[in-house]
MIVEX-384855 format. One line per field, with one value per residue (C-alpha): residue in one letter; residue number from 1; y, x, z. Coordinates in steps of 0.1 Angstrom, whole numbers, plus 5000, padded with zeros to 4 digits. Each point is the difference from the previous one (the first is absolute). Example, Ala and Ser with C-alpha at 12.3 -4.5 7.8 and 13.67 -1.06 7.14 Angstrom:
// MIVEX-384855
code: [a,s]
pos: [1,2]
Y: [4955,5034]
X: [5123,5014]
Z: [5078,4993]
***
This chain:
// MIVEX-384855
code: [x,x,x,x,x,x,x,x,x,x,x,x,x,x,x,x,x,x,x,x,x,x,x,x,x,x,x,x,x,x,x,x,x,x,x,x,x,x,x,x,x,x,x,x,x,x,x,x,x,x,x,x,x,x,x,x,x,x,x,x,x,x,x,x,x,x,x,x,x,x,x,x,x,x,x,x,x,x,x,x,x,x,x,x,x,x,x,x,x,x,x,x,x,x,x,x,x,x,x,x,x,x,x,x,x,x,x,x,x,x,x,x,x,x,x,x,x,x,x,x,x,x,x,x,x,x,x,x,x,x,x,x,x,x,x,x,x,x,x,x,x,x,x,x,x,x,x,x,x,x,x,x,x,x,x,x,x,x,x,x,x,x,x,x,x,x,x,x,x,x,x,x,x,x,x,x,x,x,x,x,x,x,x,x,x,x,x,x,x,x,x,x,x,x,x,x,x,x,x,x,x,x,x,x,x,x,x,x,x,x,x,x,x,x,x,x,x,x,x,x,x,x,x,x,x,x,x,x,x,x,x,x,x,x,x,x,x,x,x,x,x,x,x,x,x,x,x,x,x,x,x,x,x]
pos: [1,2,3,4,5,6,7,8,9,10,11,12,13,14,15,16,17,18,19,20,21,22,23,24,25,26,27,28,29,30,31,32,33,34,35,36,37,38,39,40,41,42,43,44,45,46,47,48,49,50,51,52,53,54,55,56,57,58,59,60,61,62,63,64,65,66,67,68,69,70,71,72,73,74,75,76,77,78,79,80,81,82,83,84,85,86,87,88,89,90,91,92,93,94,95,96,97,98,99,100,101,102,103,104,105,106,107,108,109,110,111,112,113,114,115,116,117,118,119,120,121,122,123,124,125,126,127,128,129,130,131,132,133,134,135,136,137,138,139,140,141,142,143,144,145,146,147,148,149,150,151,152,153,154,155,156,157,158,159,160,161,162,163,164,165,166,167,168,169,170,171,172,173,174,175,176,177,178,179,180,181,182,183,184,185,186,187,188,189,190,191,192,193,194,195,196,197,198,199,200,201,202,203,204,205,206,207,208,209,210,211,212,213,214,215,216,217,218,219,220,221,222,223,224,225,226,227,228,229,230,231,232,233,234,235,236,237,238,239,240,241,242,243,244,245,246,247,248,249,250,251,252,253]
Y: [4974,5022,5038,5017,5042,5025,4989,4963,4998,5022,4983,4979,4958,4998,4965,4994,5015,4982,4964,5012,5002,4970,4979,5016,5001,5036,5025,5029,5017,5032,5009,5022,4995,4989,4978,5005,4980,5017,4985,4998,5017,5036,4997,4985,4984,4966,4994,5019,4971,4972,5010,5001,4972,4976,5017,4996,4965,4991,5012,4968,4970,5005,5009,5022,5010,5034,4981,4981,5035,5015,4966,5004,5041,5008,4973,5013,4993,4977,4979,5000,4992,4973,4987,4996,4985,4974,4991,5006,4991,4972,5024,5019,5032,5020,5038,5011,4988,5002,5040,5003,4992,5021,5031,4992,5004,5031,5011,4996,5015,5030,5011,4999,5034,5004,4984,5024,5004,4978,5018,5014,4988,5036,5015,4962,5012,5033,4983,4977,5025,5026,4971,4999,4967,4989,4993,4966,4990,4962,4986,4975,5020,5000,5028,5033,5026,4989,4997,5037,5009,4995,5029,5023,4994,4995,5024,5009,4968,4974,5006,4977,4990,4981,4977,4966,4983,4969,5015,4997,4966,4966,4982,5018,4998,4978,4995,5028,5013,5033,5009,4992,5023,5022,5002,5007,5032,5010,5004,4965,4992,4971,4982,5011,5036,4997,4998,4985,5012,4974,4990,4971,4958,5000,5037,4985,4969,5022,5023,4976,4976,5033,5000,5032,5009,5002,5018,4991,5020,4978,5021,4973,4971,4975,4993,5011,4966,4998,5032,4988,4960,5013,5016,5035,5012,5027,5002,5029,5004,5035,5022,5027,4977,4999,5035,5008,4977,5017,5036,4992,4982,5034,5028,4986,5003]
X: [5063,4981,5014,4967,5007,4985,5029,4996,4957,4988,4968,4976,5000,5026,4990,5007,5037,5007,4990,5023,5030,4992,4997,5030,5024,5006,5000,4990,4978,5017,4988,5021,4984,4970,5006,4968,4996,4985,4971,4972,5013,5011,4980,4966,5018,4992,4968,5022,5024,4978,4979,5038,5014,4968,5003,5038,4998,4973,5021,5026,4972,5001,4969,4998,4975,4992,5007,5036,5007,5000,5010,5039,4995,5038,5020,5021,4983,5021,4998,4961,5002,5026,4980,4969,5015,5014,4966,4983,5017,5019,5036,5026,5006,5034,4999,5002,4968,4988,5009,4986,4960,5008,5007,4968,4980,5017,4998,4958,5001,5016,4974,4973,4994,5025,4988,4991,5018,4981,4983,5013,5035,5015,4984,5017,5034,4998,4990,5031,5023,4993,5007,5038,4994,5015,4975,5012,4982,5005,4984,5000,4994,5022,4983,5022,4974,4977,5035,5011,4963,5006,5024,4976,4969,5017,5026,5015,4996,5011,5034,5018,5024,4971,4983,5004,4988,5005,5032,5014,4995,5003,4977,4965,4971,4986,5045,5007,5029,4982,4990,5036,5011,4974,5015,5033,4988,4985,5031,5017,4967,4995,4961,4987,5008,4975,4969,4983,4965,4993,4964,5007,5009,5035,5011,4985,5021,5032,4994,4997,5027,5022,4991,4981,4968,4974,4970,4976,4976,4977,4993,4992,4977,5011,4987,5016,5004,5026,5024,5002,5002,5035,5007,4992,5000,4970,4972,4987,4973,5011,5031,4976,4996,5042,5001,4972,5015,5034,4992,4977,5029,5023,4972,4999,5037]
Z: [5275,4976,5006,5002,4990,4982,4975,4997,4997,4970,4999,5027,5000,5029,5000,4963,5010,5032,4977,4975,5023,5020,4964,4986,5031,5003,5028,4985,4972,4993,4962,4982,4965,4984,4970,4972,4975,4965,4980,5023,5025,4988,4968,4995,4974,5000,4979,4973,5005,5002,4966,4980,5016,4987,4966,4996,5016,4977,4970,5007,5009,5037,5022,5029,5020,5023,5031,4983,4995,5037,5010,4984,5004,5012,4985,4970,4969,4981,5034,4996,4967,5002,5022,4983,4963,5023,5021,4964,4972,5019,4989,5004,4987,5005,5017,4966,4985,5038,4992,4968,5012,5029,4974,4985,5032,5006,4969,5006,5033,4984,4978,5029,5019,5030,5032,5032,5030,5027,5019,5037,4988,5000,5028,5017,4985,5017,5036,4994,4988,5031,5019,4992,4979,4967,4968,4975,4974,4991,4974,4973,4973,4968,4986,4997,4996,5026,5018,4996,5005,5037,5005,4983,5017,5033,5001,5031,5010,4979,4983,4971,5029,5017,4977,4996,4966,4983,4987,5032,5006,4986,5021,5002,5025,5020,5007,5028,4979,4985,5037,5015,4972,5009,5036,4984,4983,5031,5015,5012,5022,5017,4998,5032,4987,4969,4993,4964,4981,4976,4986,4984,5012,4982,5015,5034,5000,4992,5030,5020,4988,5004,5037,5002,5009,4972,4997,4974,4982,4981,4967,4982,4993,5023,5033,5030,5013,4972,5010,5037,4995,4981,5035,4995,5035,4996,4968,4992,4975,4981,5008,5015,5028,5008,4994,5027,5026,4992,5001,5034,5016,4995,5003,5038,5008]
***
């Protein structure tokens, strides 16, 4: 039974909801926070990313291309990395060395000007937080400025307290761990009682491996065929889009 109030339906696609419950199993959608990941998503950070990840990776013998880029966007680094010695180089590499052509990367993305705030993200923040629901960021990143970044350029509604990073966990995206933790932060909540905004296949995957309902907002190169064949349960094509259908759904309360 899907537990249709004012409380429980901050946005349209009532259809979206009721095939989420039926394919998960649970009675109720009764969201209590919203779950954002970062690059992508609250920054239009991503082409930033994607030019110092090809000239790091390019540095050690590996290739990478704009789309290899958005398609491991959300896994910890050293996991993307890892990854790609091994399918590469035909090797493996310990988290050490992993770590050192991470620090490279981020060295690079460090001298680039700072990426924006995506656009409609704040005025999104300030629907969800009149609403009475809790703000987590989860992301991938290893990056500690771009980390502390988030509590300046959203404060009041992103505190230290809620943000998952790669510190927090040893098994990355597209593994639901970072969201579960997410949940955690959030306040003990169960899956039916969050909700995920991710832009990217890995962060889909983890939403939806974590059981909760996942919004995409495709931000990035990839089609949108690719956010909802990982099960995203609605695609958007900008954030403007969620933050319309969300400040219509509670302007008509």
């Amino acid at each position: 039974m899907y537990a249709h109030t004012s409380h429980n339906l901050p946005f349209g696609h009532e259809q979206e909801v009721r095939l989420y419950l039926d394919n998960q199993g649970f009675e109720c959608f009764q969201p209590r926070a919203v779950l954002f990941d970062m690059d992508g998503v609250l920054y239009d950070s991503m082409p930033n990313h994607a030019r110092c990840w090809q000239e790091a990776m390019r540095k050690f013998g590996l290739k990478m291309t704009v789309d290899d880029v958005y398609a491991t966007e959300g896994m910890r680094g050293v996991e993307t990395i890892t990854q790609m010695v091994k399918e590469q180089q035909g090797r493996d590499i310990t988290e050490d060395e992993a770590q050192m052509m991470y620090d490279e990367k981020a060295r690079l993305f460090g001298l680039l000007p700072k990426a924006p705030v995506m656009e409609g993200v704040l005025e999104l923040m300030e629907k969800i937080k009149a609403s009475g629901m809790t703000i987590v960021v989860v992301t991938g990143s290893a990056q500690l400025p771009l980390i502390e970044r988030l509590q300046h350029d959203f404060k009041g509604f992103v505190t230290a307290d809620k943000i998952v990073s790669a510190y927090d966990v040893k098994r990355g995206k597209p593994q639901p761990d970072p969201y579960l933790i997410g949940l955690q932060k959030a306040g003990n909540l169960q899956p039916w009682q969050g909700l995920v905004v991710e832009n990217a296949p890995m962060g889909v995957r983890a939403g939806v491996a974590a059981r909760i309902f996942t919004i995409a907002v495709n931000s990035g190169p990839l089609p949108n065929a690719t956010l909802a064949g990982e099960g995203a349960n609605i695609v958007f094509d900008r954030m403007t889009q969620l933050r319309d259908i969300w400040v219509n759904k509670l302007g008509s309360l």
